[in-house]
N, C-alpha and C positions, 0 to 999 in steps of 0.2 A: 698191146703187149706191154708189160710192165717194164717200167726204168731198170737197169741194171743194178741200181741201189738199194730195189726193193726186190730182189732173189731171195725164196724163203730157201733157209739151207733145211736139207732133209735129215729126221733121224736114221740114217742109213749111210754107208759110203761106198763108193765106187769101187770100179779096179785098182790095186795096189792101195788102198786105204783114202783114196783120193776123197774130197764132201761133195753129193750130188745136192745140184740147186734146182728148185723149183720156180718158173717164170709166169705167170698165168695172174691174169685180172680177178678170174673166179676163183675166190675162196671153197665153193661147195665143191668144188670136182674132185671126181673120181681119187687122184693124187693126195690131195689136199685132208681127205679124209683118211685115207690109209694113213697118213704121216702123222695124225691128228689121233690118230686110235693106235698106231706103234708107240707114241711117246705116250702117252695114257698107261701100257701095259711096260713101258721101261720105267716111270716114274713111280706105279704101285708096286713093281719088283725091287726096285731101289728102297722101299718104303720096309716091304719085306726080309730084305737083307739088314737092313739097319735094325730091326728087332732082333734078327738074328745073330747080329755081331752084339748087340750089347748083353744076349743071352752065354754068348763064347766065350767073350770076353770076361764074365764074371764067371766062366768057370776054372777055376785054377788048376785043374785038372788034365783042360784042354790041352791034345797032343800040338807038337809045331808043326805037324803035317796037315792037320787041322786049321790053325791059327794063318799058313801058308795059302791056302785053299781061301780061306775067308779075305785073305786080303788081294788075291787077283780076283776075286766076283766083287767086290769094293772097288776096286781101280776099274773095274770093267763097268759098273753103276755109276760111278761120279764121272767116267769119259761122258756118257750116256747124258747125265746129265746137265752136263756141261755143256753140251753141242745143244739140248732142248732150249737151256737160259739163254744160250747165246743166239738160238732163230729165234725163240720169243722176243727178247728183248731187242733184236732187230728190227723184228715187228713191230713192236710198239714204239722204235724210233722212227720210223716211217706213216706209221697208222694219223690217222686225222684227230686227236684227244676227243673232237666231239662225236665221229661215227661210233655207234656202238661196236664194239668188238665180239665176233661169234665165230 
């Protein structure tokens, strides 16, 4: 079982918004992969919204219903993204520099 310190938190949350963590030696399992292919499809969507705000954004035309709209799918991408850097970068404060990471 893994130290308490090295809990991977998940891109997902529990009941009432709580962070669900993940405890487990093996990186490959079943878990480990969902969590690993959900932040994969939140960081290419994040990737996708950001083209699309700098598209919004330069139209001066755009409604504030609009403009309204694009910035809670933005605050909903960068939550998203910010719970990713924060279990990655967990990770790799625990990880061993010379294991390969995969």
């Amino acid at each position: 079982m893994t130290a308490p310190n090295e809990l991977r938190l998940l891109p997902w949350t529990g009941p009432d918004g709580k962070p669900c963590y993940l405890s487990t030696d093996y990186q490959g399992g079943y878990v480990s992969r969902l969590a690993d292919n959900i932040e994969a499809v939140q960081l290419g969507s994040g990737a996708e919204l950001l083209e699309q705000a700098s598209e919004t954004l330069n139209d001066r035309d755009a409604a504030l219903d609009e403009l309204r709209h694009l910035a809670k799918e933005l605050t909903g991408a960068l939550r998203d993204i910010l719970r990713i850097a924060t279990s990655r970068g967990h990770l790799l404060a625990v990880s061993d520099p010379r294991e390969p990471a995969y």
